[in-house]
C-alpha positions as CSV (number, residue, x, y, z in Angstrom):
1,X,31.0,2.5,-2.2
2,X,29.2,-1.1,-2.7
3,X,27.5,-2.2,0.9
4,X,25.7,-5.4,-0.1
5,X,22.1,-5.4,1.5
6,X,22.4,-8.8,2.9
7,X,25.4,-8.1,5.2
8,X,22.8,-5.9,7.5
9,X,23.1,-7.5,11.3
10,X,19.2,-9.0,10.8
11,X,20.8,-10.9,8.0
12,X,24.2,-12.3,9.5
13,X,23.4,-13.9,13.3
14,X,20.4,-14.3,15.5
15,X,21.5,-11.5,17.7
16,X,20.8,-8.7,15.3
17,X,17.5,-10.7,14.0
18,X,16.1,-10.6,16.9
19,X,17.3,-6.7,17.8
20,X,15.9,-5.8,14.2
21,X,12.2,-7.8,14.8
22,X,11.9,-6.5,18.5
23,X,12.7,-2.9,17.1
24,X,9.5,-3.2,14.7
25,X,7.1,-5.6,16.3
26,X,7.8,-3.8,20.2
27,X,8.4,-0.3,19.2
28,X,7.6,0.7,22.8
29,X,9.1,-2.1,25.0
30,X,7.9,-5.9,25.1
31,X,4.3,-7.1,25.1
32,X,3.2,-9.9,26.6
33,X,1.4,-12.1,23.6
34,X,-0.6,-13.9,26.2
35,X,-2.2,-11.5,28.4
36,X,-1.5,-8.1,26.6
37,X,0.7,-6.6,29.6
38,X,2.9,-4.0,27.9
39,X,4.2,-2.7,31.4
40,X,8.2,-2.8,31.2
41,X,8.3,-3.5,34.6
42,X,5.7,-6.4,35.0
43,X,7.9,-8.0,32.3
44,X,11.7,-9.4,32.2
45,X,14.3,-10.3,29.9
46,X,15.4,-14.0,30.9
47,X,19.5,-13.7,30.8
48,X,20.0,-17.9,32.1
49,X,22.9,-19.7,30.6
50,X,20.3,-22.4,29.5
51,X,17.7,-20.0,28.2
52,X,16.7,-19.8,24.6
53,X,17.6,-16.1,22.5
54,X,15.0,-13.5,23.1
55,X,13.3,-14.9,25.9
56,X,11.2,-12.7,28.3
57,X,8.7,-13.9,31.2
58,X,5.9,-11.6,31.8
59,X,4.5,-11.4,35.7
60,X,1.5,-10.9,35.5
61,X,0.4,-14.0,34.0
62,X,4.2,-16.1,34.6
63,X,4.1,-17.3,30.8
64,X,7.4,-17.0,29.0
65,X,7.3,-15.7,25.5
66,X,9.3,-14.3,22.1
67,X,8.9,-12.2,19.5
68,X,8.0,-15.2,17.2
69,X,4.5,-15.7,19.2
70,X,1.9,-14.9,17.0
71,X,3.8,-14.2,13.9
72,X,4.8,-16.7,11.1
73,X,7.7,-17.1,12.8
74,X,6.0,-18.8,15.6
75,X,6.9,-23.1,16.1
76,X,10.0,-23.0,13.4
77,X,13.2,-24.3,13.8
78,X,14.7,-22.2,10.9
79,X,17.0,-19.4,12.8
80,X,15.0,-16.2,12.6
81,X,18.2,-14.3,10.4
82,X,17.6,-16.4,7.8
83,X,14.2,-15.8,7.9
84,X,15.3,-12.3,7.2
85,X,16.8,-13.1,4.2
86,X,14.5,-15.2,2.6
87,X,11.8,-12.5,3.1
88,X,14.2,-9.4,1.7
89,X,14.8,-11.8,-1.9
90,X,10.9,-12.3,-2.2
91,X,10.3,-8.9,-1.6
92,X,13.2,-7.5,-3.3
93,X,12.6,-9.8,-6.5
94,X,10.3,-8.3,-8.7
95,X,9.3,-11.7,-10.4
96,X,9.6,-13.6,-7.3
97,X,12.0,-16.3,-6.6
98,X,11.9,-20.2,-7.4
99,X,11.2,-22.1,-4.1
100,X,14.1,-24.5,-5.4
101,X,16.3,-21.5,-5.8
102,X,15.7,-20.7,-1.9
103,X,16.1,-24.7,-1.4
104,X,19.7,-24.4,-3.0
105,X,20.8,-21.3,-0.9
106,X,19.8,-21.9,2.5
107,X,20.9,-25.6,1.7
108,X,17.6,-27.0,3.1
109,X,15.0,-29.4,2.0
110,X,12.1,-28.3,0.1
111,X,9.4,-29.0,2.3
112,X,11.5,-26.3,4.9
113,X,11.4,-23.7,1.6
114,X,8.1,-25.0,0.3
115,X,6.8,-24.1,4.3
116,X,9.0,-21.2,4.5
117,X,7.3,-19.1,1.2
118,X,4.1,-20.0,2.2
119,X,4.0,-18.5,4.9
120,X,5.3,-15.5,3.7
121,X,3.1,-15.2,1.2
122,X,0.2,-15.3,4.0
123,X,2.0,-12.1,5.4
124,X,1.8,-10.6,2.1
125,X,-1.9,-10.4,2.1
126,X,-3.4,-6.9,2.2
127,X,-6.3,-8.3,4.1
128,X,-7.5,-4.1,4.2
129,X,-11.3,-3.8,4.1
130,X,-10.9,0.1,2.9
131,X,-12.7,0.8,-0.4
132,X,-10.2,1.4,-3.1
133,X,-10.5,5.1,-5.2
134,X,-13.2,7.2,-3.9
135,X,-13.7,11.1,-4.5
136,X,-11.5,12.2,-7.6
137,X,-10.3,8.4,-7.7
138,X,-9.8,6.2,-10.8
139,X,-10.1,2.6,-10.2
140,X,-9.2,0.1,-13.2
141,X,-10.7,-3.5,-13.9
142,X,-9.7,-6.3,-15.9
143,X,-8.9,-9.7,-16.0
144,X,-6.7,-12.2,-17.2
145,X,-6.6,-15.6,-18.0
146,X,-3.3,-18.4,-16.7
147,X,-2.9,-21.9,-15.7
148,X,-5.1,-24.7,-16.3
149,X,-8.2,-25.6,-13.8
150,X,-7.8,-29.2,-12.2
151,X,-9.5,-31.7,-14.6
152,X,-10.0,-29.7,-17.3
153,X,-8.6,-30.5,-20.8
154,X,-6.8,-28.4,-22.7
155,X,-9.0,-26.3,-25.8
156,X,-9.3,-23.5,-27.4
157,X,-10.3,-20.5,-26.1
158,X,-9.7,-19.5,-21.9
159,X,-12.8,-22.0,-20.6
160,X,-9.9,-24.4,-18.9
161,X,-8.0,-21.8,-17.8
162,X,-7.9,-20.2,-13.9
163,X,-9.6,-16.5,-14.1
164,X,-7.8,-13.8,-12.2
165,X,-9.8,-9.9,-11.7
166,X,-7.4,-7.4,-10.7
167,X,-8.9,-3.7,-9.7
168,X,-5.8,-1.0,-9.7
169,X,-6.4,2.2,-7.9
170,X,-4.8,4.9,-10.4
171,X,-3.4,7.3,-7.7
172,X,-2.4,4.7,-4.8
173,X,-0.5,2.5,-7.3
174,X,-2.1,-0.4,-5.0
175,X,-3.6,-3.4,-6.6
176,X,-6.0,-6.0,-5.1
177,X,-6.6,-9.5,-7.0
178,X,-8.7,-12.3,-7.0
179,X,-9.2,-15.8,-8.1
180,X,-12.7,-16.0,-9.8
181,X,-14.6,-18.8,-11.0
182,X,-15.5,-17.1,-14.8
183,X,-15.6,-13.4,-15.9
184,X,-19.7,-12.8,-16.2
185,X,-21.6,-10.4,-14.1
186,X,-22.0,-12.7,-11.3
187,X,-18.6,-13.9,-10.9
188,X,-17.2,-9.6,-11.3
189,X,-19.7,-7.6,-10.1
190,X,-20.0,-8.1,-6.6
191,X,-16.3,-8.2,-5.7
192,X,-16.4,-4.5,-8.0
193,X,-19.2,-3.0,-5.0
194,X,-17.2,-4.4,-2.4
195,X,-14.0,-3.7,-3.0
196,X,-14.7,-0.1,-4.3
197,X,-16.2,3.3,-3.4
198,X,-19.4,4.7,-5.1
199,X,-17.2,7.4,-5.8
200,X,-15.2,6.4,-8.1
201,X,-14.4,6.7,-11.7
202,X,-14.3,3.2,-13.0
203,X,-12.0,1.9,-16.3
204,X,-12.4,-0.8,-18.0
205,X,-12.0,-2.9,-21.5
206,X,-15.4,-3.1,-23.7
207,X,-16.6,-6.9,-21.6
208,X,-20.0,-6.8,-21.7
209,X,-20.2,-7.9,-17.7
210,X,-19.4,-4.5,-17.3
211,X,-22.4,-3.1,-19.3
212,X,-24.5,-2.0,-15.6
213,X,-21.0,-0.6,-13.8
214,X,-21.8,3.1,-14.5
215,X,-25.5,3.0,-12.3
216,X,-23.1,1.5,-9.3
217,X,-20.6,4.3,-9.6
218,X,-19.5,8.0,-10.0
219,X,-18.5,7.1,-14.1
220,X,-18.2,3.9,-16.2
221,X,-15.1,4.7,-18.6
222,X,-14.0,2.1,-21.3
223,X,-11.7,1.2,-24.4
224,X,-12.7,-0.7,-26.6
225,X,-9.9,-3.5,-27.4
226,X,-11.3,-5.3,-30.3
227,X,-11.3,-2.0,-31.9
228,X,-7.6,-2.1,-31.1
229,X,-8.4,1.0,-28.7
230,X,-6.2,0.9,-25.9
231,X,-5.5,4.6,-24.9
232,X,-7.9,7.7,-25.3
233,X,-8.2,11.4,-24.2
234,X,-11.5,12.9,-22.8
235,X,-9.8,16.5,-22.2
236,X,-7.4,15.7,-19.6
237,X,-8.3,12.5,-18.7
238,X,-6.6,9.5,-19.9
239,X,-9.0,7.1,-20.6
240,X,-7.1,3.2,-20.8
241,X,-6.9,0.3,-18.3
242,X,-3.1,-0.3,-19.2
243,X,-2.1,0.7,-15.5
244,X,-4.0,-3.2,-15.2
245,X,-1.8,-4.3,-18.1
246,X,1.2,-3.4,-16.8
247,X,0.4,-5.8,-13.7
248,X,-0.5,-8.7,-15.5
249,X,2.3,-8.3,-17.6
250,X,4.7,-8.8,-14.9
251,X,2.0,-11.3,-12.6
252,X,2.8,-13.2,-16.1
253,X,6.2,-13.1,-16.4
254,X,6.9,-14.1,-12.9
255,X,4.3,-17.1,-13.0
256,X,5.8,-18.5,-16.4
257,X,9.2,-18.0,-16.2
258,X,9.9,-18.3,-12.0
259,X,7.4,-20.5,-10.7
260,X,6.2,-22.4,-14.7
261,X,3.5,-24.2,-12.5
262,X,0.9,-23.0,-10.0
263,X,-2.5,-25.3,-8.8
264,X,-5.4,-24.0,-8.9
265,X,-5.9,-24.1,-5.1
266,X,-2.6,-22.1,-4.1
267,X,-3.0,-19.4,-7.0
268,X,-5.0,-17.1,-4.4
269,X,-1.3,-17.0,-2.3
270,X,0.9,-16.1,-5.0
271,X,-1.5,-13.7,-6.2
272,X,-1.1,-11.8,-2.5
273,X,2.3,-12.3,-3.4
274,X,2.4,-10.0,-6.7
275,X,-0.1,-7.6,-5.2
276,X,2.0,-7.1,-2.3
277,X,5.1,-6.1,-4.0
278,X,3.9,-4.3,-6.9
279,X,1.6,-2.1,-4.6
280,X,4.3,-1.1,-2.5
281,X,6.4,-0.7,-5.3
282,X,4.2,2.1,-6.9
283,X,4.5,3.2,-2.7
284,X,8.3,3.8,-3.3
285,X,8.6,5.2,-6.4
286,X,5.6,7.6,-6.3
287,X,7.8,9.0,-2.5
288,X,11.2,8.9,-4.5
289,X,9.8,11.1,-7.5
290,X,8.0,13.2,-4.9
291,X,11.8,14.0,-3.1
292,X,13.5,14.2,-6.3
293,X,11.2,17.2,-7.1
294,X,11.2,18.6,-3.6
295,X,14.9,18.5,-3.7
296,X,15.6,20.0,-7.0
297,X,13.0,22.8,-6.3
298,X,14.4,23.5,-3.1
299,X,10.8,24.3,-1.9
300,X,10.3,26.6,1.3
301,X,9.7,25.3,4.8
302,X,6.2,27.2,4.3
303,X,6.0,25.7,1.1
304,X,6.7,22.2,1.8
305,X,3.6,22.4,4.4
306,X,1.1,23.4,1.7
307,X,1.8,20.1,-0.3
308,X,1.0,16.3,0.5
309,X,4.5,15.3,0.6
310,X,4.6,15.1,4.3
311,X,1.5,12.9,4.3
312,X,3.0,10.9,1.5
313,X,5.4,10.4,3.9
314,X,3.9,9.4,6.7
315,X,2.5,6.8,5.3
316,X,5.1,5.2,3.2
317,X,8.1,5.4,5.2
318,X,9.3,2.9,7.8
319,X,12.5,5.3,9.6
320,X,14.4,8.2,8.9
321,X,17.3,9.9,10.1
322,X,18.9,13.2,9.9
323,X,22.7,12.7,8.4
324,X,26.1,14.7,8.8
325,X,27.4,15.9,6.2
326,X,31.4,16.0,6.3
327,X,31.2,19.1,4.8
328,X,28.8,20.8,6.8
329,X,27.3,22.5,3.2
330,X,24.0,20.4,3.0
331,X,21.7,18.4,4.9
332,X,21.8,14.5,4.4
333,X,18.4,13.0,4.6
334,X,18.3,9.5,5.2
335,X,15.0,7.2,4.8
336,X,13.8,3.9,5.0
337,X,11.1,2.4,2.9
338,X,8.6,-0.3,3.7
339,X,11.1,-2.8,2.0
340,X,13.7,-1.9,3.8
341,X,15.5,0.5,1.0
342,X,17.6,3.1,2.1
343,X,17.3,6.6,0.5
344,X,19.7,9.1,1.1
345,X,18.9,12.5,-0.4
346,X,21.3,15.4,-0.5
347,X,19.1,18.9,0.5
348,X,20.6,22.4,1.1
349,X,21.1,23.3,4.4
350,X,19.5,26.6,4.3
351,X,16.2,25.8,3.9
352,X,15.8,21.8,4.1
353,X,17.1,21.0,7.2
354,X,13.4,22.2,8.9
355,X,11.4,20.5,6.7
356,X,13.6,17.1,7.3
357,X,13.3,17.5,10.9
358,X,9.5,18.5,10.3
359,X,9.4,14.4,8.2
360,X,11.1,12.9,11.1
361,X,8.7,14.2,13.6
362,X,5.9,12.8,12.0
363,X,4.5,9.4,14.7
364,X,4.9,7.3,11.8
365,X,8.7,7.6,11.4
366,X,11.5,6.4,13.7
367,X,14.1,8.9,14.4
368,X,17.5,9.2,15.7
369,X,17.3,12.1,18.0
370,X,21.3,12.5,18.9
371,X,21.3,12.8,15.0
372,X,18.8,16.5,15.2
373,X,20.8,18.4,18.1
């Protein structure tokens, strides 16, 4: 059965926008943005003839507000559903998506579009001060060279080009990025301490601004690329910094083929950009390949408590749901991921119906509860 993502409510009318943002921003009732008053009965929906959708007065400090306060929804004119839609095609676009070609479908101009992707982009920004790796983590560096600096001429070699460090945290699958000046010790090193636990095992190619990484850190690991070394063993360790790579390779791809031209000053946004969907890419897949085993196994309640699925879930999943099945032969499990995927997964009924309702209890993920009784 085909059920086309964008034909969701949130997509169609400003009704079902607005339900969907409330539902996620106010999880428990209304907040005032103003004065902070979440008490449901200091605060009122306005219902006027005249008034404007989603509009709520709070009483203890008489100041109207929306959802849209304090989010980059706030002073736009652009209905909020098709704000919706412009943010599932960035996030569901693995390369990204042409300002022009947003231009075209909303049938806009492109300073709206242009406005419109900025801003998104400055949600996308991790903006987490956590280390990445830490005890039994593996953390990979490189960099990569694209674009041209402003006022630089065109020569051989990567000296006019924009300089982009990328660290990957093997087991998160997240990535952070940055726009650096040039790849020496200065320019690297510092971001390396600050952006990553002593603890870690560090990977990296043979660059000799990475010669002093192994005194900073648990172990200094590297391949040495000139040597055409890009993958080696030490035991059971894999030894490479392709997991990097394979970011670049699509950071690339997007950047040449999508957007063909970024300055040098906005490259720090689009980089938020990539980071933010391949990280919670790696989110999605690493949770689907942990429920495709769980399912086939067909694990034990007591079982399923002695692995990390459940706080792989917790953190990676935005809803949930327990299904009927017509047949009343297995349990349907239905999830939602950060970007809004649906997953349904099939479980027997015997075992898997605790451990689902176990998930859906966890404070993280929304559930139905007429859907458990």
């Amino acid at each position: 059965m085909v059920n086309p993502v964008l034909s969701a409510p949130q997509f169609q009318d400003e009704e079902g926008a607005f339900a969907y943002v409330e539902s996620r921003l106010w999880p428990h009732g209304p907040a005032c943005p103003h004065c902070g008053n979440a008490n449901g009965k200091r605060i009122r929906k306005m219902a006027g003839k005249t008034t404007r959708r989603g509009l709520y007065k709070c009483y203890e400090c008489r100041k109207p507000f929306t959802v849209r306060m304090g989010t980059i929804f706030e002073s736009s004119h652009l209905p909020l559903h098709l704000w919706l839609q412009v943010i599932h095609l960035m996030c569901a676009s693995k390369k990204g998506i042409a300002t022009r070609q947003i231009q075209r479908m909303l049938v806009c101009s492109m300073k709206t579009a242009w406005f419109l992707t900025h801003r998104i982009r400055k949600a996308m920004r991790d903006g987490s001060l956590a280390p990445m790796g830490g005890v039994g983590g593996i953390v990979e560096s490189d960099e990569t060279f694209i674009g041209r600096k402003d006022g630089t001429i065109k020569r051989r070699g990567h000296g006019h080009k924009n300089a982009v460090l990328s660290l990957v945290d093997r087991k998160s699958g997240k990535v952070r990025s940055f726009y650096i000046d040039g790849t020496s010790a200065a320019d690297v090193m510092p971001i390396i301490r600050k952006n990553v636990a002593k603890e870690t095992a560090m990977m990296t190619d043979e660059g000799g601004h990475y010669s002093r990484l192994g005194s900073d850190f648990q172990s200094h690991e590297t391949v040495n690329h000139k040597a055409d070394e890009y993958v080696r063993y030490d035991g059971d360790r894999l030894i490479t910094t392709n997991t990097g790579e394979n970011y670049f390779s699509v950071f690339k791809r997007g950047m040449k083929g999508v957007y063909q031209h970024c300055s040098e000053k906005h490259l720090h946004r689009y980089l938020a950009e990539f980071d933010f969907r391949y990280s919670t890419a790696q989110e999605l897949h690493g949770l689907k390949a942990k429920l495709d085993f769980w399912s086939w196994q067909q694990l034990s309640h007591a079982q399923a408590k002695s692995n990390s699925l459940q706080a792989v879930v917790s953190h990676q999943l935005a809803g949930g749901e327990v299904l009927t099945d017509p047949l009343d032969t297995d349990v349907l499990l239905s999830l939602t991921a950060p970007t809004g995927e649906k997953i349904t997964y099939r479980l027997p009924k015997a075992e898997s119906r605790k451990i689902a309702e176990e998930i859906l209890s966890l404070p993280s993920v929304k559930t139905n509860s007429e859907d458990l009784n």
